[in-house]
ZAMARGU-4260 file (C-alpha; in steps of 0.2 Angstrom, whole numbers, plus 5000, padded with zeros to 4 digits):
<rodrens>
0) 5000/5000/5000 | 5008/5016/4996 | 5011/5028/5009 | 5000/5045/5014 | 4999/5057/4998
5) 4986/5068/5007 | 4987/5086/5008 | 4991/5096/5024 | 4978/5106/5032 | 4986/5123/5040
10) 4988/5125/5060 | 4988/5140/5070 | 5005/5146/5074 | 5000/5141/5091 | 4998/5126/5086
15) 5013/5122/5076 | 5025/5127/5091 | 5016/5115/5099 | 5017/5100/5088 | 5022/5085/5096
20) 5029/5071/5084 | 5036/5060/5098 | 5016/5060/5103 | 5010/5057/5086 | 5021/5043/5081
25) 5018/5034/5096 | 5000/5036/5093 | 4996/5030/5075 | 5014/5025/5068 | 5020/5033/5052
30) 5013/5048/5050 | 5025/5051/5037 | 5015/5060/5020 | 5021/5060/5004 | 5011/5076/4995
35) 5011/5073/4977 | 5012/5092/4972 | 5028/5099/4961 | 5039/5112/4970 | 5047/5126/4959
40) 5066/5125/4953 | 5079/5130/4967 | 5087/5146/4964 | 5102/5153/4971 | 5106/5162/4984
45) 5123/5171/4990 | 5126/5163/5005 | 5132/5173/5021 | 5139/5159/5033 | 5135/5161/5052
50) 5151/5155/5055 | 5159/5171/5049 | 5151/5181/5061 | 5157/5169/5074 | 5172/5172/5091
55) 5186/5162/5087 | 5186/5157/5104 | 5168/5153/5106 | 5166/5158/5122 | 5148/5158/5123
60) 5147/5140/5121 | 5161/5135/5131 | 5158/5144/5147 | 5139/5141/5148 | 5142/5123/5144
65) 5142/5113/5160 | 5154/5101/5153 | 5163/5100/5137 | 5168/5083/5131 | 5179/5076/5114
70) 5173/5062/5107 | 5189/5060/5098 | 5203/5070/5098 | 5201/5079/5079 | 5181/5075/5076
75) 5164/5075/5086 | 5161/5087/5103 | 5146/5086/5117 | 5144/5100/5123 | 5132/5098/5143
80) 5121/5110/5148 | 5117/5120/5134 | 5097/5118/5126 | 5095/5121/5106 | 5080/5132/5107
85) 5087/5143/5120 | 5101/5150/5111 | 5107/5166/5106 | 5110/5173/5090 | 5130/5174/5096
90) 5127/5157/5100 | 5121/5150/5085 | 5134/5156/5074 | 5148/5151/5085 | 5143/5136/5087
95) 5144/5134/5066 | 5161/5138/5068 | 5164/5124/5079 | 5156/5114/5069 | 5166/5118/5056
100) 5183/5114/5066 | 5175/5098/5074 | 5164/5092/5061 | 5149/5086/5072 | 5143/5092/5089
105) 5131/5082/5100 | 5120/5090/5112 | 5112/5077/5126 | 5093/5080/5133 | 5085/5091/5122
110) 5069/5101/5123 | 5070/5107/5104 | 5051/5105/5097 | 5050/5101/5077 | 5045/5118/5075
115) 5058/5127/5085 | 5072/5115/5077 | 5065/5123/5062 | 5069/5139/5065 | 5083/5135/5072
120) 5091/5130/5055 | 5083/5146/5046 | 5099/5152/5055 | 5111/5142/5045 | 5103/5146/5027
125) 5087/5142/5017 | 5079/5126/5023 | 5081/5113/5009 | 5065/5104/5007 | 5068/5089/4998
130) 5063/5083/4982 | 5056/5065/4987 | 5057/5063/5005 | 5041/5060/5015 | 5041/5074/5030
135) 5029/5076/5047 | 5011/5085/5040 | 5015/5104/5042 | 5034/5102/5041 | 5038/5101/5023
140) 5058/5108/5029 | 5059/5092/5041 | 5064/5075/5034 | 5057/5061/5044 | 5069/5048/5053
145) 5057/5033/5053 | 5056/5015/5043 | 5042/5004/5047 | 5050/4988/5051 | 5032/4979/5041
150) 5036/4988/5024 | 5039/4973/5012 | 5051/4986/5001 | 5058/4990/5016 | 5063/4974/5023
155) 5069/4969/5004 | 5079/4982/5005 | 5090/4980/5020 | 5087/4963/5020 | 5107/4962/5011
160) 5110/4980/5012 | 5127/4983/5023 | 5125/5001/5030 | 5142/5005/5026 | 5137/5006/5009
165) 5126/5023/5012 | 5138/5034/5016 | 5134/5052/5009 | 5134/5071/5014 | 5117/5077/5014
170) 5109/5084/4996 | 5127/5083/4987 | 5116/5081/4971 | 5112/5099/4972 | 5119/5115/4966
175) 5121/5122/4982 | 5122/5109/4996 | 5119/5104/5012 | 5129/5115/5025 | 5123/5113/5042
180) 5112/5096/5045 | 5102/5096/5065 | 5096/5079/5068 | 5084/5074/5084 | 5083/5058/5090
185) 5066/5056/5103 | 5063/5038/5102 | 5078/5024/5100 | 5078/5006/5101 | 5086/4999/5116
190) 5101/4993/5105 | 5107/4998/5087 | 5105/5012/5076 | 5119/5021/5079 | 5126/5035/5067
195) 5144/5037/5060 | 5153/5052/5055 | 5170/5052/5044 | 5179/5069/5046 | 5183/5075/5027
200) 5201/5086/5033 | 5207/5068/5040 | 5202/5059/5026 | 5210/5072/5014 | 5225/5075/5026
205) 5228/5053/5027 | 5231/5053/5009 | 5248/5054/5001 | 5254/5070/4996 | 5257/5061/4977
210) 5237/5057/4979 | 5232/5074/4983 | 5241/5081/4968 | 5229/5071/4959 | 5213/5072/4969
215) 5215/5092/4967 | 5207/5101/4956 | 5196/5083/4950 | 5179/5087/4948 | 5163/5073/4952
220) 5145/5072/4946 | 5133/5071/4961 | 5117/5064/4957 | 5099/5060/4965 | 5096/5043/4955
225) 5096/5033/4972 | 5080/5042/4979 | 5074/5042/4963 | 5074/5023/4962 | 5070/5022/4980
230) 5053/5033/4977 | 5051/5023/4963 | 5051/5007/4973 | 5039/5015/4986 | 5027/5024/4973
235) 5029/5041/4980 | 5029/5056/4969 | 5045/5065/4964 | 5041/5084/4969 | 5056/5092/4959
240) 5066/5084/4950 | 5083/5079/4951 | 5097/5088/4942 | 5113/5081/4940 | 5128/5094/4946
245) 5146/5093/4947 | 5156/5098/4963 | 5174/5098/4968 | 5181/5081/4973 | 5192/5094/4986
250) 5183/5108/4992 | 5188/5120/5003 | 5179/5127/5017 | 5173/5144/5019 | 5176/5147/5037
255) 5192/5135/5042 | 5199/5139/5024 | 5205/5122/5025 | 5205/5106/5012 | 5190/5093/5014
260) 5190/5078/5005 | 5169/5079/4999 | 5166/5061/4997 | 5146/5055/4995 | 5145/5038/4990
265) 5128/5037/4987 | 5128/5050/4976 | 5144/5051/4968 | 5142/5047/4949 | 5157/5050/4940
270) 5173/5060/4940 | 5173/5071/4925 | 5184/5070/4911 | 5191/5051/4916 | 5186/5036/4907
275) 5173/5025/4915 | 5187/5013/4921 | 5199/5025/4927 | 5183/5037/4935 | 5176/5021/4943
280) 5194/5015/4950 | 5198/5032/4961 | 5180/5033/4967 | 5182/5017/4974 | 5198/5020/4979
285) 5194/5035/4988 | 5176/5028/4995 | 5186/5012/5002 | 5196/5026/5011 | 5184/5034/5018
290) 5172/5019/5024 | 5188/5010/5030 | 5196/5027/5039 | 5192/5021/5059 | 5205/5034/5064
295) 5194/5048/5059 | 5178/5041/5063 | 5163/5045/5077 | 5150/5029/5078 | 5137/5040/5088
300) 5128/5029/5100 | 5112/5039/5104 | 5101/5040/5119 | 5084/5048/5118 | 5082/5065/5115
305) 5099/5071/5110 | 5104/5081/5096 | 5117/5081/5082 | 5123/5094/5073 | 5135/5092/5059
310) 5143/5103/5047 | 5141/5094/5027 | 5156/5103/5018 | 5168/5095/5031 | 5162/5075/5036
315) 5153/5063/5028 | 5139/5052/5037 | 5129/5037/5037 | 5116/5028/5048 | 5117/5009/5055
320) 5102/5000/5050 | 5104/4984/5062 | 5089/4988/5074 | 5073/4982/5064 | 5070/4968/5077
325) 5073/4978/5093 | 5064/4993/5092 | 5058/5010/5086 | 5070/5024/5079 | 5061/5041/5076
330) 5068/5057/5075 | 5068/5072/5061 | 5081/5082/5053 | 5084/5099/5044 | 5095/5104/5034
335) 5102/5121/5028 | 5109/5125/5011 | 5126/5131/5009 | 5137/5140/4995 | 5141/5131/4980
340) 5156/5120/4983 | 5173/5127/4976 | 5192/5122/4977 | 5204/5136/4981 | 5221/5131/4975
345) 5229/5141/4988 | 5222/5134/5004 | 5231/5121/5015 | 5226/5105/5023 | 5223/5106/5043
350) 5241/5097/5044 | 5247/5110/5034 | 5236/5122/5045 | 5242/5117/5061 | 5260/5115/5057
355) 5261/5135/5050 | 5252/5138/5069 | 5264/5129/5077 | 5279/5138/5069 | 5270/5155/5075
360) 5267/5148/5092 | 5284/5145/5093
</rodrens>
């Protein structure tokens, strides 16, 4: 049976602020609707990164934070203490720089309702609302995080599916893409569905420098076939549709100024102006790399209400799907667009970054 196509009925704003998915999913199950309506073309935007406007030392986070916490020593914070929907504007935008130098940031115990997560993420840019992804009735911007473990294409689909194999960073196959993502977990299974995060400066930084000569400068088609397929295999409409574009295999980031290695697996087509062979040889290369890099990875094991907040142009990301049999996993995610990726021959790798710093230091 295909899933909820209905249309959504508007809610007061009173209303909206206090829309309760955690209630609703609990309550009737997938709630999730699939409109079928056409959205308009995306257009572009200049984007003006938060993380400009940030203190380099951050201090608004740090000293209201009850405790601070690495989760390793290059990629993945916890900040204690601190509640999403409360913060201030200084806040915000330091906390996308340290998202930018760390990669991910998780936040333990959170209040955030789906609508204040909302306009939590208008901070960080235009809210991407997707082409084919089912969202919560009145929350086109949110992306549901739920599978109903009785779908028959569902359970085909994972039945031999390894979850390392959905690595990605979030709407790659878009001009602009994901910057900032904000996901909220509110219901998880007592075991399982853990998320993992690959930090894009390691991975860059772990290649030889013969390798980054040629991975420089290499351009790669993104592309939306897989939710294409997949909304295919569900018989859900396709809203816009989806337009290859090609990005930088190395992009530099527009707050660190540092080198990033933006792999998405999933949504990685080709490397322009290879041959098939050759394209096909370095992707895999490259996608072993990443998949295979323990040393710059985060497995985030989640408990119930906490938050994770990721910056796209600097980590790649993928969820575990091993839980079907133990539980519900709910949650919802935004995600802000960001500039159009671009490679500035003269920026540095963060070795390269931290060793210049080092020599000023001293």
């Amino acid at each position: 049976m295909a899933p909820n196509t209905v249309e959504e009925r508007t809610l007061s704003d009173e209303e909206l602020r206090n829309f309760n998915l955690k209630e609703l999913v609990s309550q009737q199950g997938d709630y999730t609707i699939f409109p079928d309506v056409q959205y308009p073309p995306l257009e572009p935007f200049e984007h003006d990164d938060p993380g400009k406007r940030a203190d380099p030392t951050m201090a608004s986070l740090f000293e209201k934070a009850t405790k601070v916490e690495k989760v390793t020593p290059k990629l993945g914070t916890i900040l204690y203490g601190l509640q999403l929907s409360e913060l201030t504007e200084q806040q915000k935008s330091d906390l996308a720089l340290l998202a930018a130098i760390r990669g991910v940031v998780f936040f333990k115990s959170q209040t955030i309702t789906p609508y204040e997560l909302v306009k939590l993420g208008e901070h960080y840019g235009p809210l991407h609302i997707h082409n084919a992804f089912g969202h919560p009735p009145h929350f086109p911007e949110l992306s549901t995080i739920y599978y109903d473990r009785k779908s028959a294409v569902l359970q085909n689909k994972f039945r031999y599916y390894r979850s390392s194999d959905s690595w990605h960073t979030d709407i790659s196959f878009e001009a602009q893409p994901g910057s900032i993502s904000i996901l909220k977990l509110d219901t998880i299974p007592p075991v399982g569905g853990d998320t993992s995060f690959a930090d894009g400066y390691a991975a860059y930084d772990k290649l030889t420098p013969k390798m980054q000569q040629i991975v420089d400068g290499l351009s790669v088609v993104h592309t939306g076939e897989y939710h294409k397929k997949l909304a295919a295999a569900k018989g859900t409409p396709v809203r816009r549709p989806f337009i290859d574009h090609e990005h930088p295999l190395v992009r530099t980031h527009p707050i660190t100024g540092m080198k990033s290695l933006f792999m998405s697996p999933i949504f990685a087509s080709h490397i322009v102006g290879l041959s098939e062979h050759e394209s096909d040889a370095i992707l895999k290369l490259l996608n072993d790399h990443l998949i295979g890099g323990h040393d710059f990875q985060v497995r985030y094991k989640w408990d119930e209400d906490d938050v994770a907040f990721w910056d796209n142009r600097c980590t790649a990301h993928n969820a575990t799907i091993d839980y079907f049999d133990e539980g519900l996993r709910h949650g919802y995610r935004v995600t802000a667009q960001g500039e159009r990726p671009y490679f500035d021959p003269n920026s540095k790798s963060r070795y390269e970054t931290e060793q210049e710093k080092t020599k000023l230091e001293n």
